[in-house]
PDB file with one MODEL, atoms N, CA, C and O in Angstrom:
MODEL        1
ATOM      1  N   UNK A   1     -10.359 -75.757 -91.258  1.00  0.00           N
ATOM      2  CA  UNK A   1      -9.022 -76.237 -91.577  1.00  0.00           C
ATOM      3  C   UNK A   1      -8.657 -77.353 -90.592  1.00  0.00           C
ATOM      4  O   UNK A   1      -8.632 -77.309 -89.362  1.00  0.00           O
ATOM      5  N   UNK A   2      -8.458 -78.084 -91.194  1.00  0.00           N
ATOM      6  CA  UNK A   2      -7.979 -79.673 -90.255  1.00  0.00           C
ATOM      7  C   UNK A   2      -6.894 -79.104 -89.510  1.00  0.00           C
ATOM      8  O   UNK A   2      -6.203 -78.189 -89.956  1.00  0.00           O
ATOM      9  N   UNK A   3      -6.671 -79.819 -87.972  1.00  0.00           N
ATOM     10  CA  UNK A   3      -5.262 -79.706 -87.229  1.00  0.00           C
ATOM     11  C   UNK A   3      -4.379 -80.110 -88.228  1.00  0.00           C
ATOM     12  O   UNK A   3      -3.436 -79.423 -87.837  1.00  0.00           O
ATOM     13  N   UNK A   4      -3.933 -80.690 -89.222  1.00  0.00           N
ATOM     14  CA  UNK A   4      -2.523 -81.252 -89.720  1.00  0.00           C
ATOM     15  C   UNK A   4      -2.004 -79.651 -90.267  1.00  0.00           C
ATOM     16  O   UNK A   4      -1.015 -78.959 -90.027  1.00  0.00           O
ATOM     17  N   UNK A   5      -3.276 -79.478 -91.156  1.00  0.00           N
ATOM     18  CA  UNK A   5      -3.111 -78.269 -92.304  1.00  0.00           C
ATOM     19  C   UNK A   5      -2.254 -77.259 -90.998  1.00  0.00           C
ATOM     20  O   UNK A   5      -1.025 -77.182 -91.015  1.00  0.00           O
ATOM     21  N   UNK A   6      -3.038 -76.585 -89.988  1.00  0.00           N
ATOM     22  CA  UNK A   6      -3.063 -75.895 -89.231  1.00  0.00           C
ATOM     23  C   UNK A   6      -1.744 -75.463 -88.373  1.00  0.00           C
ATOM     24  O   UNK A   6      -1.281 -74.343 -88.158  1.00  0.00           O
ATOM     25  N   UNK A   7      -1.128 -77.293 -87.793  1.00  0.00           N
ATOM     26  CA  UNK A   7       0.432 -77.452 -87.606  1.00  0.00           C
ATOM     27  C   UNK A   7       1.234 -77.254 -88.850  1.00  0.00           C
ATOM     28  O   UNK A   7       2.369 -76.966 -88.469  1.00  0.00           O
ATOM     29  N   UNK A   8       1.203 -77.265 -89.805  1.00  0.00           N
ATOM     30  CA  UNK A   8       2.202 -77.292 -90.929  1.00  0.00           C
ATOM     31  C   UNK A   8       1.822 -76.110 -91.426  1.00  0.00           C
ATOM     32  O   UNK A   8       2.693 -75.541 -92.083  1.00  0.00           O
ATOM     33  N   UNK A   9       0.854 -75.593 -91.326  1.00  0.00           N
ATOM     34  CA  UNK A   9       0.797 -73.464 -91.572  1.00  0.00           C
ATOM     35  C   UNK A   9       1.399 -73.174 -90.585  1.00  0.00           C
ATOM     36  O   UNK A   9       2.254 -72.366 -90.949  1.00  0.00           O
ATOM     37  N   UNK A  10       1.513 -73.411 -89.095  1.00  0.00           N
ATOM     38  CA  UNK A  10       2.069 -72.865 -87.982  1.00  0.00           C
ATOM     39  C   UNK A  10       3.579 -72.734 -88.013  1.00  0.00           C
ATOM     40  O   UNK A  10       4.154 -71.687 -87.713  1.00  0.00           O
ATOM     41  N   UNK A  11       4.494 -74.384 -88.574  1.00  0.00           N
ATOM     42  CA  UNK A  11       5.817 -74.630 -88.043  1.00  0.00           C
ATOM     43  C   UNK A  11       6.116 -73.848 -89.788  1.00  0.00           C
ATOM     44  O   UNK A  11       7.252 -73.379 -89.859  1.00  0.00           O
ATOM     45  N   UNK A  12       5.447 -73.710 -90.830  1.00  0.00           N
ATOM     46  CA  UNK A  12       5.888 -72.900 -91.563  1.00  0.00           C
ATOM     47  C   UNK A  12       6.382 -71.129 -91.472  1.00  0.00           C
ATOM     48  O   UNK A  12       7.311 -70.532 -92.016  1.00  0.00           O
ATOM     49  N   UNK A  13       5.316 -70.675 -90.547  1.00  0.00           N
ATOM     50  CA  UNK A  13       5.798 -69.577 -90.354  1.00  0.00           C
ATOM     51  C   UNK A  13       6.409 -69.777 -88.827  1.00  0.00           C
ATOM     52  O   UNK A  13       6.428 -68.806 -88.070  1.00  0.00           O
ATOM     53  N   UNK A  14       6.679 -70.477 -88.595  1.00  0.00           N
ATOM     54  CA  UNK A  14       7.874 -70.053 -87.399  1.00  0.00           C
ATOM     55  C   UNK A  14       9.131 -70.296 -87.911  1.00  0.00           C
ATOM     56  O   UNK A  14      10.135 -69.721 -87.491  1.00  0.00           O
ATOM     57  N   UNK A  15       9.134 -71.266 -88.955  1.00  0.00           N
ATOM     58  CA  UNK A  15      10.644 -71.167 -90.315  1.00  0.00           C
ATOM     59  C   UNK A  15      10.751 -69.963 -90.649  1.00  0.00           C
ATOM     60  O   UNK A  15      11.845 -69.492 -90.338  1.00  0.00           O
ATOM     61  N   UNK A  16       9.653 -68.846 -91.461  1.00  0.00           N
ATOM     62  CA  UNK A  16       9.610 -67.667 -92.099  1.00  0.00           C
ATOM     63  C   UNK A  16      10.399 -66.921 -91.376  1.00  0.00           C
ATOM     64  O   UNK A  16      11.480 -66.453 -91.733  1.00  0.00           O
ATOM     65  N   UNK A  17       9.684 -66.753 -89.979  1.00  0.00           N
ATOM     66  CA  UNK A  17       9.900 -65.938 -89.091  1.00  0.00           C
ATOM     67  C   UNK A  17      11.248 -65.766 -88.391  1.00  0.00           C
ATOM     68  O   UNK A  17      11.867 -64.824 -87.896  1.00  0.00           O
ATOM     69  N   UNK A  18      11.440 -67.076 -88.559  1.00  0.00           N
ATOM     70  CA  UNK A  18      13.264 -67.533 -87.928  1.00  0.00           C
ATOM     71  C   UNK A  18      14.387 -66.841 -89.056  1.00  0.00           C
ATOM     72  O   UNK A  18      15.338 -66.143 -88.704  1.00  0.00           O
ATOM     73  N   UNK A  19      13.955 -67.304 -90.928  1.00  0.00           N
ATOM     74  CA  UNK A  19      14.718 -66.267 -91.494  1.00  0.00           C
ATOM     75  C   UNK A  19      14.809 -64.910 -91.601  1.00  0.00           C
ATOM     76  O   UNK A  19      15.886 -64.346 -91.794  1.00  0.00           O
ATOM     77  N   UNK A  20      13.697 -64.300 -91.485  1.00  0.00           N
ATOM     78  CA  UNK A  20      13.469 -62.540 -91.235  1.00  0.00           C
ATOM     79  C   UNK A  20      14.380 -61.947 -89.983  1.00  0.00           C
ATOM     80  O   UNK A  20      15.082 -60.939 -89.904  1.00  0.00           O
ATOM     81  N   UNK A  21      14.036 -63.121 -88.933  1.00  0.00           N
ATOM     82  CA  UNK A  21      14.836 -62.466 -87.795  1.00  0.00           C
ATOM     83  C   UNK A  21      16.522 -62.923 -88.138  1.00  0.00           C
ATOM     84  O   UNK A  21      17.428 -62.441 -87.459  1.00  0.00           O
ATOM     85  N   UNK A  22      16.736 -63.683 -89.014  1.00  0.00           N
ATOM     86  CA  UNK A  22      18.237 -63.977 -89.070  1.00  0.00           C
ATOM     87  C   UNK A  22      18.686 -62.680 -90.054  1.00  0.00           C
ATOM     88  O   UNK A  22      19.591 -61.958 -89.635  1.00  0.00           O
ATOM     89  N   UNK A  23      18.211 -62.448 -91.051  1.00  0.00           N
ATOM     90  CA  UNK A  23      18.190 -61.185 -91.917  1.00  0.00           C
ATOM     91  C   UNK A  23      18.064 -59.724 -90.866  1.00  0.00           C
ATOM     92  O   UNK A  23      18.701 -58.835 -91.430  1.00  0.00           O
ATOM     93  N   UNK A  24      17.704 -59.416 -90.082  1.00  0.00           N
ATOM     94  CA  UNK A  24      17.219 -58.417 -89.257  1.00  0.00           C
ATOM     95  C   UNK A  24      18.669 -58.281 -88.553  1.00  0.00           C
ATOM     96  O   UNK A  24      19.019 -57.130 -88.291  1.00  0.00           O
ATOM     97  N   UNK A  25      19.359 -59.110 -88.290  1.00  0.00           N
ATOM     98  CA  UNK A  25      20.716 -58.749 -87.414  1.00  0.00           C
ATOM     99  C   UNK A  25      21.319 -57.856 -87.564  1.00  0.00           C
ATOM    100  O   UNK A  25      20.864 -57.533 -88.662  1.00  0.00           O
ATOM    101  N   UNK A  26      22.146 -57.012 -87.310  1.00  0.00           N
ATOM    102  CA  UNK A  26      23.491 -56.208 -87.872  1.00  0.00           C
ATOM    103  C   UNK A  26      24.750 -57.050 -87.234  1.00  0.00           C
ATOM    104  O   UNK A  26      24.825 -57.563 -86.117  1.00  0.00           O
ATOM    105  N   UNK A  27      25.460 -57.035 -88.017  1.00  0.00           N
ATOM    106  CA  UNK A  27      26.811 -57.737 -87.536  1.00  0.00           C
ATOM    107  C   UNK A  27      27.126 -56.316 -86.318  1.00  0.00           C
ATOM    108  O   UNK A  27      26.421 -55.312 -86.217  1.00  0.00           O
ATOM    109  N   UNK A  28      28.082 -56.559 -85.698  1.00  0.00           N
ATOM    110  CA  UNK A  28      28.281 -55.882 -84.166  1.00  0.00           C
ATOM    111  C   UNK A  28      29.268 -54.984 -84.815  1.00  0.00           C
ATOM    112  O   UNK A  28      30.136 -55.250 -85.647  1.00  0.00           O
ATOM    113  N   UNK A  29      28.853 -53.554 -84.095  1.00  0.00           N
ATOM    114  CA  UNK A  29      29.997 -52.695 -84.377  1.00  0.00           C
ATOM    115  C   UNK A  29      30.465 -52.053 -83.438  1.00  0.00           C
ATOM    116  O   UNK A  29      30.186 -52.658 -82.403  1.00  0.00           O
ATOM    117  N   UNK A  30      31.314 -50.695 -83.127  1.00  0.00           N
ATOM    118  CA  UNK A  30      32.007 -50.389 -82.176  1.00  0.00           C
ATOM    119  C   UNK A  30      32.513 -48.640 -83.217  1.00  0.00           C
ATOM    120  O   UNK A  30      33.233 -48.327 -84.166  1.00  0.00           O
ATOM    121  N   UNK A  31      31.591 -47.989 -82.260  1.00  0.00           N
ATOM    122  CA  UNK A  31      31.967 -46.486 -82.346  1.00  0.00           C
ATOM    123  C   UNK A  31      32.526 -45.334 -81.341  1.00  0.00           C
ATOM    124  O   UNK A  31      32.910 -45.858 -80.295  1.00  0.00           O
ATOM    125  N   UNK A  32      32.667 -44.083 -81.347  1.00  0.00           N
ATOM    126  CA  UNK A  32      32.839 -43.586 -80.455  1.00  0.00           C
ATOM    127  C   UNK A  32      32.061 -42.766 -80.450  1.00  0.00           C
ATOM    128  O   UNK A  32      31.862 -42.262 -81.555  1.00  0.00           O
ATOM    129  N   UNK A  33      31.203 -42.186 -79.223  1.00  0.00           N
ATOM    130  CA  UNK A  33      29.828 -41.631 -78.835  1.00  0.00           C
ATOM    131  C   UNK A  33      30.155 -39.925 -79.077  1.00  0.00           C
ATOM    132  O   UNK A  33      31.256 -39.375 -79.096  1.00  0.00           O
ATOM    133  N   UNK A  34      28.749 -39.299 -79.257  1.00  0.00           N
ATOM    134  CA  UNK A  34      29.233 -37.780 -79.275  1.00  0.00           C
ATOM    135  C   UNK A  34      29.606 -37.712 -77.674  1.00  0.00           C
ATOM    136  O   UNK A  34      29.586 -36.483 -77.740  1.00  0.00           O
ATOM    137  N   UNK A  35      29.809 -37.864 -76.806  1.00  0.00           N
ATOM    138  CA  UNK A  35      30.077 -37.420 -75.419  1.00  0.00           C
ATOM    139  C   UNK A  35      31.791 -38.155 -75.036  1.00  0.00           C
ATOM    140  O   UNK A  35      32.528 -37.969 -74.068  1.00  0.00           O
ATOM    141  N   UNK A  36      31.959 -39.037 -76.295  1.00  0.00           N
ATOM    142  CA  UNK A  36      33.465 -39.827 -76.160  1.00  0.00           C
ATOM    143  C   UNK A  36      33.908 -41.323 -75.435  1.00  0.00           C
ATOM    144  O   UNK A  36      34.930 -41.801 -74.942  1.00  0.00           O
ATOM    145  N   UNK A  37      32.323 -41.808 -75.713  1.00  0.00           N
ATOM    146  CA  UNK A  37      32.402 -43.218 -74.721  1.00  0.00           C
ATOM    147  C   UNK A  37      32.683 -43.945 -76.211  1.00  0.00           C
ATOM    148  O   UNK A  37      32.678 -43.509 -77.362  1.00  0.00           O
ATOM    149  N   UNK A  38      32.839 -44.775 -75.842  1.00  0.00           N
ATOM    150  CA  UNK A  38      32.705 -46.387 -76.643  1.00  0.00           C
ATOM    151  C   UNK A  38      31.380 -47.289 -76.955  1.00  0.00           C
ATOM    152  O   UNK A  38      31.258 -48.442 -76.542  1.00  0.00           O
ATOM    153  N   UNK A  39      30.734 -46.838 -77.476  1.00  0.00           N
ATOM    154  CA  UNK A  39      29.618 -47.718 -78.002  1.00  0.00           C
ATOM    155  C   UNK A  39      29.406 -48.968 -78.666  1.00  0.00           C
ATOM    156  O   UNK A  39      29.520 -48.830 -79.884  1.00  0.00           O
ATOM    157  N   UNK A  40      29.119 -50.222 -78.286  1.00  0.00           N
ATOM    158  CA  UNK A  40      29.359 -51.424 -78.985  1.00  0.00           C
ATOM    159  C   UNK A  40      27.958 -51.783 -79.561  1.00  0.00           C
ATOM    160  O   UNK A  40      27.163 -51.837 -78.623  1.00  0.00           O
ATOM    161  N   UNK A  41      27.378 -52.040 -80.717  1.00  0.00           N
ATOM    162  CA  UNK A  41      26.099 -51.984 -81.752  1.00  0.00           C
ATOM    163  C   UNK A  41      26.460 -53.217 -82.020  1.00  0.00           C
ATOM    164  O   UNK A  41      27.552 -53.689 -82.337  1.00  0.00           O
ATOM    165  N   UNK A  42      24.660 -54.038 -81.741  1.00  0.00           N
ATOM    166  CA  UNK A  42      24.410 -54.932 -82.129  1.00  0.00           C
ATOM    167  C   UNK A  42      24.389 -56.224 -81.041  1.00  0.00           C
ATOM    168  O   UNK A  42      24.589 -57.379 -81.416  1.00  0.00           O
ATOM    169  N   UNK A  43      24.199 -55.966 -80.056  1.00  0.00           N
ATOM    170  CA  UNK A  43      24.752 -56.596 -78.951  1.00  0.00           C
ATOM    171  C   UNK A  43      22.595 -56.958 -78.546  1.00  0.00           C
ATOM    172  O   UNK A  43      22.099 -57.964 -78.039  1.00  0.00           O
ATOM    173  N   UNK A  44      21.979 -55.841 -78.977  1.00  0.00           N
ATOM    174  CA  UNK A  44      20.746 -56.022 -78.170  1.00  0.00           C
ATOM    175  C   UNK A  44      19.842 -54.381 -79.356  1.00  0.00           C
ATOM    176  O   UNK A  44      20.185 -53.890 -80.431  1.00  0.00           O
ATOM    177  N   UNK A  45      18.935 -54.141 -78.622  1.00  0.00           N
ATOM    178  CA  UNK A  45      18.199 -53.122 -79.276  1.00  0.00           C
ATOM    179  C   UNK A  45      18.614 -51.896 -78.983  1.00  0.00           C
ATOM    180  O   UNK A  45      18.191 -50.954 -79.653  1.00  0.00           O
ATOM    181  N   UNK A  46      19.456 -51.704 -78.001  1.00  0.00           N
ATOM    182  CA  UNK A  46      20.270 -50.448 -77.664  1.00  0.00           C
ATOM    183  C   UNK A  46      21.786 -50.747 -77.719  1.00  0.00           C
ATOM    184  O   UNK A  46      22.329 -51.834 -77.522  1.00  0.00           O
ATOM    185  N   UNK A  47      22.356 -49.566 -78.024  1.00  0.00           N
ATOM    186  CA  UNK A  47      23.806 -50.028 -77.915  1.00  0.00           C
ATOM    187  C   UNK A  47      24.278 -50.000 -76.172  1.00  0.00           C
ATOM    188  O   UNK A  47      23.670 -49.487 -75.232  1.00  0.00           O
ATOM    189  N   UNK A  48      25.448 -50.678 -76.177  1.00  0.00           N
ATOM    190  CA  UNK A  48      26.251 -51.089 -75.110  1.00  0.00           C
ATOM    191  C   UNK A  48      27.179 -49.658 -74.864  1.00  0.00           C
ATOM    192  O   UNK A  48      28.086 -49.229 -75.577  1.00  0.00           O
ATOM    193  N   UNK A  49      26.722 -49.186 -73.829  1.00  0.00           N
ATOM    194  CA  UNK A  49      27.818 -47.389 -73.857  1.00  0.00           C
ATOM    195  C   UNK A  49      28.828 -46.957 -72.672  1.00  0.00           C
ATOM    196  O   UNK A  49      28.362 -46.122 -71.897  1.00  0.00           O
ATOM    197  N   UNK A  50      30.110 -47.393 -72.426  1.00  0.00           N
ATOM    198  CA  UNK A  50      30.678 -47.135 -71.271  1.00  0.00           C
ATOM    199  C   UNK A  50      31.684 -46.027 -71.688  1.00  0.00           C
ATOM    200  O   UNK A  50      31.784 -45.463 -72.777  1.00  0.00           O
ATOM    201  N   UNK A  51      32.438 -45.849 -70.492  1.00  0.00           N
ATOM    202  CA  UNK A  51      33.777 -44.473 -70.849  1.00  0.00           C
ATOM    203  C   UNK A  51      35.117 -45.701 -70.715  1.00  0.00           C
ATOM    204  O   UNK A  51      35.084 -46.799 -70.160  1.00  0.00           O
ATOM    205  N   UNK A  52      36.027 -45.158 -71.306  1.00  0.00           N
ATOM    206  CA  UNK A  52      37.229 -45.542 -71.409  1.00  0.00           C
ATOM    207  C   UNK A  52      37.762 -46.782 -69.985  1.00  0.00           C
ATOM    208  O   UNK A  52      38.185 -47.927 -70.145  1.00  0.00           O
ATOM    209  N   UNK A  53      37.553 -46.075 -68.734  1.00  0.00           N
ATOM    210  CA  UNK A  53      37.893 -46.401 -67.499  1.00  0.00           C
ATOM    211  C   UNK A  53      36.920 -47.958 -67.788  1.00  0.00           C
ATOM    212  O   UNK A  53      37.401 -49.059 -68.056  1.00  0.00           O
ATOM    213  N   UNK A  54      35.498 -47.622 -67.636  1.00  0.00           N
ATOM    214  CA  UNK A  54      34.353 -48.973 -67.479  1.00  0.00           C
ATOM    215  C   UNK A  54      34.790 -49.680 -68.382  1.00  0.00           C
ATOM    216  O   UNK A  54      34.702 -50.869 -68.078  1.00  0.00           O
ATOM    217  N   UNK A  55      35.424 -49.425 -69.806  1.00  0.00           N
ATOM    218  CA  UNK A  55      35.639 -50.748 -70.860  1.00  0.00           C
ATOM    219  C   UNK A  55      36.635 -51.660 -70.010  1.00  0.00           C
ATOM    220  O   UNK A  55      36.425 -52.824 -69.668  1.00  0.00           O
ATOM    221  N   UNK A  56      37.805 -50.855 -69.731  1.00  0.00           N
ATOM    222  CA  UNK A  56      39.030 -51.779 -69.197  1.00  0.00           C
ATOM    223  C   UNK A  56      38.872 -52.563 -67.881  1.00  0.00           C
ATOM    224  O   UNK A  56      39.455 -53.629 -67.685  1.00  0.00           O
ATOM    225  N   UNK A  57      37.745 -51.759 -66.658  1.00  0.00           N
ATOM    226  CA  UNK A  57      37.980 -52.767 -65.675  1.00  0.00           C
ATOM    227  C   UNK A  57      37.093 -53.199 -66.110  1.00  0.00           C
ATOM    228  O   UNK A  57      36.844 -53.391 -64.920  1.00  0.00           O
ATOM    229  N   UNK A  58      35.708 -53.860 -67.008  1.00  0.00           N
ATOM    230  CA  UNK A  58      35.051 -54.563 -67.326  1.00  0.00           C
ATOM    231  C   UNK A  58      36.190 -55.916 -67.518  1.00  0.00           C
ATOM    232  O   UNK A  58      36.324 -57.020 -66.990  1.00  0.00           O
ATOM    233  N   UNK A  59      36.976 -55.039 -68.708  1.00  0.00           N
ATOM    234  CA  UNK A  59      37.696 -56.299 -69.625  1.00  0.00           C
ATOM    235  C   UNK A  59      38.605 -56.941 -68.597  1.00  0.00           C
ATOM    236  O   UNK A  59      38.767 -58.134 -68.853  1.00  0.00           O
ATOM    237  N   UNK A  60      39.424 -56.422 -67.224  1.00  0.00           N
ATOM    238  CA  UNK A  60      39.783 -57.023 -66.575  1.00  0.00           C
ATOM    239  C   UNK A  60      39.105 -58.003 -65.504  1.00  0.00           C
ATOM    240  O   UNK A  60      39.781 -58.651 -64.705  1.00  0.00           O
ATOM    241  N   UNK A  61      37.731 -58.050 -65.561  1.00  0.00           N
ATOM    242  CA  UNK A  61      36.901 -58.893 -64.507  1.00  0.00           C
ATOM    243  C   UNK A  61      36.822 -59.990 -66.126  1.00  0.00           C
ATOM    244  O   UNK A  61      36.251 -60.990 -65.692  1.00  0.00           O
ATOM    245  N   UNK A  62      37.005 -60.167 -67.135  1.00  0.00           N
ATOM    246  CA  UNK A  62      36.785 -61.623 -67.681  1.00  0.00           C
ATOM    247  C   UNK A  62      36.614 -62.717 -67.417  1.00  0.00           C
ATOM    248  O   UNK A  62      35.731 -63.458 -67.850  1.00  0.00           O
ATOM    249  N   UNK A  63      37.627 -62.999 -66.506  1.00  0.00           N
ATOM    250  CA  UNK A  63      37.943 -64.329 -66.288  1.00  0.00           C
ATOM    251  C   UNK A  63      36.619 -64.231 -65.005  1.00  0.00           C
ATOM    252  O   UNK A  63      35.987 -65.286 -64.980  1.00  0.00           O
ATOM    253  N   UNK A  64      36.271 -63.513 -64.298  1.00  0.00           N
ATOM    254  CA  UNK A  64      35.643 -64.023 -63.092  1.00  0.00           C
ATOM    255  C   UNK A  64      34.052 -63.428 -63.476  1.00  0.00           C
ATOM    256  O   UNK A  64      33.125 -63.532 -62.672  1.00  0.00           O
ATOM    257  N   UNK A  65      33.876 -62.682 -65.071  1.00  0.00           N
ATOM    258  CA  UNK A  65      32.342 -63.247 -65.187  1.00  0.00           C
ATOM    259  C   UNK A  65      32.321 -64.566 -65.832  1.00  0.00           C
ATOM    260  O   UNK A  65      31.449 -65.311 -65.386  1.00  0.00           O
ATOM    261  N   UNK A  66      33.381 -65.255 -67.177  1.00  0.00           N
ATOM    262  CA  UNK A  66      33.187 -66.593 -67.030  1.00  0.00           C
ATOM    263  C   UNK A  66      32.978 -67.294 -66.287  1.00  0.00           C
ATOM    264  O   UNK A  66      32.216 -68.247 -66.446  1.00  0.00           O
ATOM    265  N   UNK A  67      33.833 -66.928 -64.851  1.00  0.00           N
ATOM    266  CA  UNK A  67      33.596 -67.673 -63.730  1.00  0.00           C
ATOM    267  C   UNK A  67      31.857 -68.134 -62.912  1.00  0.00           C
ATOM    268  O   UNK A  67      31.322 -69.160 -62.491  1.00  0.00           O
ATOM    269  N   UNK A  68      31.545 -66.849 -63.028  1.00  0.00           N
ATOM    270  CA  UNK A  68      30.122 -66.229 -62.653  1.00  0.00           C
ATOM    271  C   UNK A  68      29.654 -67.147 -63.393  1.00  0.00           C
ATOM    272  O   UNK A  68      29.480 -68.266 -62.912  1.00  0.00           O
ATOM    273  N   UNK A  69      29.242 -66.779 -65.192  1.00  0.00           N
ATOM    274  CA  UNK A  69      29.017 -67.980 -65.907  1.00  0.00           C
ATOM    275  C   UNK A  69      28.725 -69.437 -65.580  1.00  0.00           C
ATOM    276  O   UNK A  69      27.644 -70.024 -65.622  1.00  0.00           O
ATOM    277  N   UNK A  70      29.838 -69.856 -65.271  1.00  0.00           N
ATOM    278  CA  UNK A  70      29.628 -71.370 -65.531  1.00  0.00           C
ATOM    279  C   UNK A  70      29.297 -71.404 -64.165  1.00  0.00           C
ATOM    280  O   UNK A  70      28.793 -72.521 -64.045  1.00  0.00           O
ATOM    281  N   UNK A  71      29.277 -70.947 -63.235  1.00  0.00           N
ATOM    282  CA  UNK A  71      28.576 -71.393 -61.800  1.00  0.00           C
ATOM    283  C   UNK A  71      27.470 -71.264 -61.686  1.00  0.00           C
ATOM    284  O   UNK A  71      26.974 -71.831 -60.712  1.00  0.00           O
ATOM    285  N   UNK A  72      26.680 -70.588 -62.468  1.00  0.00           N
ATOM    286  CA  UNK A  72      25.660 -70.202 -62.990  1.00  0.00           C
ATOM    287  C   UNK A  72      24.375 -70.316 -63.750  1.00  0.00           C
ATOM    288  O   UNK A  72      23.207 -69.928 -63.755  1.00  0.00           O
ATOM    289  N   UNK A  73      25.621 -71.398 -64.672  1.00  0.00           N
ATOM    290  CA  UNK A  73      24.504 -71.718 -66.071  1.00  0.00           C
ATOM    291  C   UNK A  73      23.149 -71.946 -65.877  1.00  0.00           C
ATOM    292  O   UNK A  73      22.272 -71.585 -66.662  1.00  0.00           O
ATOM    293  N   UNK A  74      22.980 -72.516 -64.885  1.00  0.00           N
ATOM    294  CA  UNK A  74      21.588 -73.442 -64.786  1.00  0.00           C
ATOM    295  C   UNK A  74      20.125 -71.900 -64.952  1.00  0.00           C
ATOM    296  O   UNK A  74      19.165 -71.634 -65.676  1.00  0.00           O
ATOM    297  N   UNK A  75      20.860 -71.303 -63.739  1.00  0.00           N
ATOM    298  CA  UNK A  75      19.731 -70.204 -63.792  1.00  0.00           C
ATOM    299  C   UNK A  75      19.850 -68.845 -64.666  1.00  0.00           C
ATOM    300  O   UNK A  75      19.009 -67.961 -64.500  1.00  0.00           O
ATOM    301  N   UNK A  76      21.001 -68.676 -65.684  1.00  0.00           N
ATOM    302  CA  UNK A  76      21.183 -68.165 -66.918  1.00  0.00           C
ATOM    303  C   UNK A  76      20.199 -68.473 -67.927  1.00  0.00           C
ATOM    304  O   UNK A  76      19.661 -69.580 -67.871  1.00  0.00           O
ATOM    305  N   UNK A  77      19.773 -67.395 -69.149  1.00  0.00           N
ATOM    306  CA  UNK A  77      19.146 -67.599 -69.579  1.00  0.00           C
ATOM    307  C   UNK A  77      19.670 -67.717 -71.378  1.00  0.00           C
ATOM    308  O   UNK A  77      20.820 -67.283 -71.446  1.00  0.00           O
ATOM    309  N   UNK A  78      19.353 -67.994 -72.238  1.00  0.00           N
ATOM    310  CA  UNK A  78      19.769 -67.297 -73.615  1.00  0.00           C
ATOM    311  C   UNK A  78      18.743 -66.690 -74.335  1.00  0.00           C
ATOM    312  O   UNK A  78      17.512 -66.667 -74.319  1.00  0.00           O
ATOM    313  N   UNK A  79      19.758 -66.155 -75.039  1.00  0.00           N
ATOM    314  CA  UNK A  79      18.370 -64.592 -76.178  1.00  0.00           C
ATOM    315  C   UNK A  79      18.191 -65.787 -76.955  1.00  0.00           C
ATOM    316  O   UNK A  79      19.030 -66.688 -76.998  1.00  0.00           O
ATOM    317  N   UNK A  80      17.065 -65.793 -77.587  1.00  0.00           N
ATOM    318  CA  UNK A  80      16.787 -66.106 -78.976  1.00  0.00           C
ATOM    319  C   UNK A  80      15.414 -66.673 -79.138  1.00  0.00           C
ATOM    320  O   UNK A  80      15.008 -66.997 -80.254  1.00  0.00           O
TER     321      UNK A  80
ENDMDL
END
């Protein structure tokens, strides 16, 4: 098989592969655990599981993991 054939079988299935994994998502959900935490689904391959107390001072550090964030970016990484 010639290199051309070979690149254009390749970047074809990395298209394929890009829609399967876009199909594969679950939109994000948010339950409550048998033990009574807060579970947030869809975030990663496990759910996200804190108690009542960890959601709120999480949600009150916001502003200073954005902060973290953007001071950051460079050596941050992204999923995908």
């Amino acid at each position: 098989m010639p290199d051309d054939d070979l690149r254009a079988e390749v970047e074809r299935l990395r298209a394929e592969n890009e829609v399967l994994k876009s199909k594969m998502s679950r939109p994000t959900s948010i339950r409550v655990s048998q033990k009574g935490a807060l579970s947030v689904y869809g975030l990663g391959r496990f759910p996200v599981t804190l108690y009542k107390e960890q959601w709120l001072k999480l949600l009150g550090m916001v502003d200073d993991i954005k902060q973290f964030i953007a001071e950051n970016e460079a050596k941050l990484k992204t999923k995908g």
